[in-house]
C-alpha positions, 0 to 999 in steps of 0.5 A: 661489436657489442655481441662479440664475445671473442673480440671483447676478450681480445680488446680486454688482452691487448688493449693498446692495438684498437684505438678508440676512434678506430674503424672496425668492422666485424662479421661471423665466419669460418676458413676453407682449409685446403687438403694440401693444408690438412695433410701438412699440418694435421694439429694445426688443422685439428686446433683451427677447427676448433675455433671460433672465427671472425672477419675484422677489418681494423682501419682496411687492414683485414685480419681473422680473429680465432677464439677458443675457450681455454680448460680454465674458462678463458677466452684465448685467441690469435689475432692473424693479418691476412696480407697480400703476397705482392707485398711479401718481403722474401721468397720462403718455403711452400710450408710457410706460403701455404701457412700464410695464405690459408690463415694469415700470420700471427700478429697478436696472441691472447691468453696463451700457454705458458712458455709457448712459441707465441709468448712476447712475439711481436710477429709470427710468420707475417710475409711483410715482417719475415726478413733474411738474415739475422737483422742488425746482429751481424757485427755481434755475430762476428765478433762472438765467433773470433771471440770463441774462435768458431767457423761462422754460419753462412745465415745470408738466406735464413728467412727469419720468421718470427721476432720476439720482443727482446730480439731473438728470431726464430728462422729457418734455412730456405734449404732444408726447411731446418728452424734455429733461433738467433739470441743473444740473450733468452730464458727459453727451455726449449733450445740448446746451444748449436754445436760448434757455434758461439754461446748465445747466437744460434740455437737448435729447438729441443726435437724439431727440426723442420718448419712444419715439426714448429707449427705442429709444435706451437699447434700442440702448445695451444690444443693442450689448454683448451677445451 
């Protein structure tokens, strides 16, 4: 442990997550990407190349620590759960399975861009945290759209895949791979109001429209401050 740079940064970031009288096991490695992947997520396979990887076994709970050296001299990283598929929580898309099983899901981000999809998420893509639906907003939702007299959205199948710390989910319909953000209150330059849709409950991002334009979107984000 003491010759991992790369964890070092990550305990220095978020120091809350490691307890001190944690187990931790650490070891060197590296991720097999599979061609499926490469051809799906082309930036993302471009920023995962790119990195630095460590297997870390925190209390049996495996996760993959990947560092990369920002333009600025920063350690900066994502700290991905590797999880069992039997312990997934909804059915989701082949693009977020594939996602998830080749690298893991987002449980921490370190040292990131400003204004990037990872910033105050407390879970990006982790199968044991995505859920259908828009969570405990439903009353919120119903009483917004008889407020502004708007036909409701029929959200019961969206799968939910990333909640940021204030409430708003980023999800996407299983349907068409479409994402939205549900919030009630946010200070993102990225979405607009949806058409036709109460202020402050969905939102559409600024040119994406697929799960995959996301991921290729949050991949661009990070490859724009590292080296």
């Amino acid at each position: 442990m003491e010759d991992n740079n790369d964890f070092k940064a990550f305990q220095t970031e978020v120091r809350w997550f490691v307890k001190p009288d944690s187990n931790v096991q650490l070891q060197k490695g590296g991720v097999r990407l599979s061609g499926e992947f490469e051809d799906t997520f082309p930036k993302l396979t471009s920023l995962i190349k790119k990195a630095r990887v460590t297997f870390v076994d925190i209390e049996d709970v495996r996760y993959l620590l990947f560092a990369w050296n920002t333009k600025e001299n920063l350690i900066c990283g994502w700290l991905n759960e590797i999880e069992d598929p039997e312990t997934y929580f909804v059915e989701m898309i082949s693009e977020h399975e594939l996602l998830i099983r080749i690298i893991g899901g987002i449980r921490e981000a370190f040292n990131q861009p400003a204004n990037s999809f990872t910033n105050n998420q407390n879970f990006m893509f982790l199968g044991t945290e995505s859920s259908r639906g828009i969570g405990d907003y439903d009353d919120y939702y119903e009483t917004m759209c008889d407020d502004e007299n708007c036909t409701p959205i029929n959200f019961s199948d969206f799968v939910a895949f990333a909640e940021e710390a204030n409430g708003s989910l980023s999800m996407y319909n299983p349907h068409n791979g479409n994402v939205l953000l549900f919030s009630h209150d946010h200070d993102f330059d990225c979405v607009e109001f949806m058409e036709r849709q109460p202020q402050y409950t969905f939102h559409t991002f600024k040119g994406i429209d697929t799960f995959v334009d996301y991921v290729e979107e949050l991949a661009a984000q990070w490859l724009n401050i590292i080296k």
